[in-house]
C-alpha positions as CSV (number, residue, x, y, z in Angstrom):
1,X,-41.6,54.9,34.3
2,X,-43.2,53.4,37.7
3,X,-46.9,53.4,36.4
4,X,-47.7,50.1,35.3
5,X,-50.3,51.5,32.8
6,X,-47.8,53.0,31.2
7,X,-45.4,50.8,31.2
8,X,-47.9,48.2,29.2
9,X,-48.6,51.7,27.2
10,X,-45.0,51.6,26.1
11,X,-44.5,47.6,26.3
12,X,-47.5,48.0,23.0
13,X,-46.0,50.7,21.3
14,X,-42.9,48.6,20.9
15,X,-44.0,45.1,20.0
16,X,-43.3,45.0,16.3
17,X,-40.1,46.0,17.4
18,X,-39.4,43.2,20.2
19,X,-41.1,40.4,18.0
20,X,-38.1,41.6,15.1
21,X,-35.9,41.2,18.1
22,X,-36.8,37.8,19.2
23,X,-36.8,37.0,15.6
24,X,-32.9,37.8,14.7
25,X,-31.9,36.1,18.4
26,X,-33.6,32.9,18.0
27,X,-34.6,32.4,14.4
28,X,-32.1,32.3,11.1
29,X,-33.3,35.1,9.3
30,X,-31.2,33.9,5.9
31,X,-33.9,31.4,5.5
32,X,-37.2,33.3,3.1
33,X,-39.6,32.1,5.5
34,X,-37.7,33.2,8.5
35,X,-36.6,36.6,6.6
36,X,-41.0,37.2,5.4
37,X,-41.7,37.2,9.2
38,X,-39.2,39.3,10.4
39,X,-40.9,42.1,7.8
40,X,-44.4,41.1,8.5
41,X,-44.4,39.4,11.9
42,X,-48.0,40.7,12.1
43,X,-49.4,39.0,9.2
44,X,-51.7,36.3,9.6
45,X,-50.2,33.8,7.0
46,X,-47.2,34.0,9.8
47,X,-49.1,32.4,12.2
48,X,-51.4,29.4,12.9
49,X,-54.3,30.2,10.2
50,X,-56.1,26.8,11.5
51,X,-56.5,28.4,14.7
52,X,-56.5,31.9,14.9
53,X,-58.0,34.5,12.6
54,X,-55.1,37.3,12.9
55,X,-51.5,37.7,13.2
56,X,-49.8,37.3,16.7
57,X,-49.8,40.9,17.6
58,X,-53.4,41.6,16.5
59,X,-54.4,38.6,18.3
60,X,-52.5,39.8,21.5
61,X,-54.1,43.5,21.1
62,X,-57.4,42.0,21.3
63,X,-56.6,39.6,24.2
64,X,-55.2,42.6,26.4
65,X,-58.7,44.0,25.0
66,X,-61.1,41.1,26.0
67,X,-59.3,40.8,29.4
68,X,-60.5,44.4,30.4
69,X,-64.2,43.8,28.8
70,X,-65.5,40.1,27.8
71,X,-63.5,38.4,30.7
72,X,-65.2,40.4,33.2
73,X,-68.3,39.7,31.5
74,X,-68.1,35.9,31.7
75,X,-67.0,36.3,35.4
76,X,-70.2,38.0,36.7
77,X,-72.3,36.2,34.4
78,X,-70.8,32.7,36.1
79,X,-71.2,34.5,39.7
80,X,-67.3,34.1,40.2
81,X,-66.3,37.8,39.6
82,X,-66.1,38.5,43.0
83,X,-63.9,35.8,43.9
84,X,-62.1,36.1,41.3
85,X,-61.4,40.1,41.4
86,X,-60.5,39.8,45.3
87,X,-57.9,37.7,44.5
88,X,-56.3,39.4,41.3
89,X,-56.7,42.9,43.3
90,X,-54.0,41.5,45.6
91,X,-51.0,43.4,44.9
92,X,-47.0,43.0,44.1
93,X,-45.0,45.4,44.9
94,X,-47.8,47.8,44.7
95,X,-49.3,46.5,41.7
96,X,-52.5,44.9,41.4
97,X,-52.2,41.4,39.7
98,X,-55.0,42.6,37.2
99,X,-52.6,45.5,36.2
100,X,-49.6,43.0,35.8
101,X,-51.9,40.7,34.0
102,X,-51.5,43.6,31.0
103,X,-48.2,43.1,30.8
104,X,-48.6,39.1,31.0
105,X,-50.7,39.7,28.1
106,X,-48.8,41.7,26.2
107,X,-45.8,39.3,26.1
108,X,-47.3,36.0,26.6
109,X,-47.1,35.1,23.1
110,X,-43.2,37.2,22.6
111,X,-41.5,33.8,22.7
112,X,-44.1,32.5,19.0
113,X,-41.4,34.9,17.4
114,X,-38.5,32.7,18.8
115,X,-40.2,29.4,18.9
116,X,-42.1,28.7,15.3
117,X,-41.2,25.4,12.9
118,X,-42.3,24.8,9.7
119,X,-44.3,21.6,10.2
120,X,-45.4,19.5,6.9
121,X,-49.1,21.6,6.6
122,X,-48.2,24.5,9.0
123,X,-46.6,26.5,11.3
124,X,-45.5,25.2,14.5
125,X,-45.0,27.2,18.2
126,X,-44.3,24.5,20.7
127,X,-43.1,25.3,23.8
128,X,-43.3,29.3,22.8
129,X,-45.3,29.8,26.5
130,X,-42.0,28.5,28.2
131,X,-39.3,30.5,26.2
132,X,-42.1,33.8,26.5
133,X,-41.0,32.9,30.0
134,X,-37.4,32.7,29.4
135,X,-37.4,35.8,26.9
136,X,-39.4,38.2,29.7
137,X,-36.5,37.3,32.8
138,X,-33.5,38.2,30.3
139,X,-33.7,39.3,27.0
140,X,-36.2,42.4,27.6
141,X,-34.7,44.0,30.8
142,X,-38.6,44.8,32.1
143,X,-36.5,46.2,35.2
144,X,-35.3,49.6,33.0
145,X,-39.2,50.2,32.8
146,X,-39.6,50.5,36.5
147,X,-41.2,47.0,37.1
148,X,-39.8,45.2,39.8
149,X,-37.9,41.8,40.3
150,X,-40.6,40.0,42.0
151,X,-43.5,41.7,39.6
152,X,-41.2,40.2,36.6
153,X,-41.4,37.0,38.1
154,X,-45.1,37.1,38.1
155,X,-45.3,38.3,34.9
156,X,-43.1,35.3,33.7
157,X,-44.6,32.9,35.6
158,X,-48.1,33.9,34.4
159,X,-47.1,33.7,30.5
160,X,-45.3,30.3,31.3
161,X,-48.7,29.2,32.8
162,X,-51.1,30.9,30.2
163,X,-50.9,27.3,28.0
164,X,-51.5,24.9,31.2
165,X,-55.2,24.3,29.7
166,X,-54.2,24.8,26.2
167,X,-52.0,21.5,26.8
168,X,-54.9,20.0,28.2
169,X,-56.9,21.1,25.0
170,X,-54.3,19.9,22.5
171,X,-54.5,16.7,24.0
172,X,-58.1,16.0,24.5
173,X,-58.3,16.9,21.3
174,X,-56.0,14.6,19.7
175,X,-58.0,12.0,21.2
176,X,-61.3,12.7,20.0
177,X,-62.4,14.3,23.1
178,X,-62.3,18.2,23.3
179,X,-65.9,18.7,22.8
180,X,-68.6,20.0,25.5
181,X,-69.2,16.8,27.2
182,X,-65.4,16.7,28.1
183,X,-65.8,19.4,31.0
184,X,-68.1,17.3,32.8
185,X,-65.6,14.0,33.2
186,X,-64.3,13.4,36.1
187,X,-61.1,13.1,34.4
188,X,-61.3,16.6,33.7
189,X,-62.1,17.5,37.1
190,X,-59.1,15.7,38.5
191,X,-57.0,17.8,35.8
192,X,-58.0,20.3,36.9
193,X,-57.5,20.3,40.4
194,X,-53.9,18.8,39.5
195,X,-53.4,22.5,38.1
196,X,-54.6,23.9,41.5
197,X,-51.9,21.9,43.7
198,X,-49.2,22.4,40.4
199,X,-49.8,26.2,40.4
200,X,-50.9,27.2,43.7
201,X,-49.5,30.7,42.9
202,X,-51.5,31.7,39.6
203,X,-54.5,28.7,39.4
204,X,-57.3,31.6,38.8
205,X,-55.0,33.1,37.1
206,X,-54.5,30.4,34.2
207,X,-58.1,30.0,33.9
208,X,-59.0,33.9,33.2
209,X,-56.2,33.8,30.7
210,X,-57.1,30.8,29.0
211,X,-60.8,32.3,28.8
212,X,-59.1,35.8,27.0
213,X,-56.9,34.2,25.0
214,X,-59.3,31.8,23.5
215,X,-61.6,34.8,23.0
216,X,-59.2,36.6,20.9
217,X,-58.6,33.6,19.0
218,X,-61.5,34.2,16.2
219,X,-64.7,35.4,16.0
220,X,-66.9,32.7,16.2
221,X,-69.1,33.9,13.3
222,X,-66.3,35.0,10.9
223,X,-63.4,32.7,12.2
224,X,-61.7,29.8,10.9
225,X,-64.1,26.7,11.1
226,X,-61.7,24.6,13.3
227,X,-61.2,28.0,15.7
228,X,-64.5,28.5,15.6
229,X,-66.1,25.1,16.3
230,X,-63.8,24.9,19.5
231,X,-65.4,28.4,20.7
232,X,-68.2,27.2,22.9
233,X,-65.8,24.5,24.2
234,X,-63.0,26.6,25.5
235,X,-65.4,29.0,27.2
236,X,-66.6,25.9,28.8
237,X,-63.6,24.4,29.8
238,X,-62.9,28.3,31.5
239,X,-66.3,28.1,33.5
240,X,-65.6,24.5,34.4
241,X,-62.0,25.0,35.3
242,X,-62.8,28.1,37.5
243,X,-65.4,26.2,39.1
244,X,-63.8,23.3,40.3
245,X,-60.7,24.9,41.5
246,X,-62.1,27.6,43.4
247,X,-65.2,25.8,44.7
248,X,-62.3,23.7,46.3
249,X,-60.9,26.6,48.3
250,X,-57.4,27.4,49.0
């Protein structure tokens, strides 16, 4: 299975499966909690309910969903679709980055399955982008499916990277500041071309997927409040990201 279509065709099929997979390797499934989300690792009381409006693989479907139509949208709307699309056309191995970017999507999120605490209020996923990471390079043997070592890499790599401006978010917001006023600090501005000389690999690329993974967070009119009172703000922080780190060249 060469075609990277279907690979993320069969990569979908099989993610209840590879979440109950990551589940028994990393979590102790004797404990209730543990043992409910290896039956249901769908459901959205398994997740962050703060934060997002569906379960993990829901959320992911509609991610992978939003990257092939409100992404694009955003894109030409901000005049950076060109720019952006030359560079994600670039291939690997014969593989655009856009088509590899499915499979990013698909998994970024696998290692919430290994990662999740029980925190005093709620669930907890730190560090899940980094073991996603981990979890792609040698627990799901990617190579069987015809992708390649160095498109593995990038798919890795890009599901490590898919939280850089989520960390910024968490902690702007812990200090009062994640609101629309934020984007337009210079402090932001410097973050954000301290991502561009961090990440000179994947920089547009962590700004498209923080812009579809916020999207397929909630819907801003039926959402939780929280998730949806930071909806405006992460589509901002995407524009204003993509702006600055692009309008710098490189």
């Amino acid at each position: 299975m060469s075609n990277v279509a279907d690979i993320a065709r069969e990569i979908d099929r099989r993610l209840p499966e590879l979440a109950r997979d990551v589940i028994r390797s990393h979590l102790d499934v004797s404990v209730p909690e543990n043992r409910s989300f290896l039956q249901s690792p769908d459901g959205r009381e398994q997740h962050q309910t703060e934060w997002h409006q569906w379960g993990i693989i829901t959320h992911t479907r509609r991610f992978l969903r939003d990257l092939e139509t409100a992404v694009p949208g955003y894109l030409r709307s901000w005049g950076r679709w060109e720019t952006v699309d030359a560079r994600l056309q670039r291939p690997i191995d014969g593989a655009t980055r856009w088509q590899l970017l499915e499979v990013t999507i698909l998994l970024h999120d696998i290692g919430k399955f290994g990662a999740r605490r029980r925190g005093r209020q709620r669930f907890h996923f730190g560090g899940h982008e980094v073991l996603s990471g981990e979890i792609i390079r040698s627990q799901l043997h990617l190579d069987r499916l015809g992708l390649t070592e160095t498109q593995i890499e990038y798919i890795a790599r890009t599901a490590e990277d898919h939280f850089v401006l989520g960390v910024v978010r968490k902690r702007a917001r812990e200090q009062g500041a994640y609101d629309l006023g934020f984007v337009e600090t210079s402090s932001f501005r410097e973050l954000a071309l301290d991502i561009k000389d961090r990440h000179p690999e994947d920089f547009v690329e962590i700004g498209v997927l923080f812009l579809g993974d916020s999207l397929s967070k909630a819907d801003p009119e039926s959402g939780p409040e929280r998730a949806a009172g930071q909806y405006g703000v992460n589509i901002a922080v995407a524009r204003h990201y993509l702006e600055i780190v692009l309008d710098a060249g490189g």
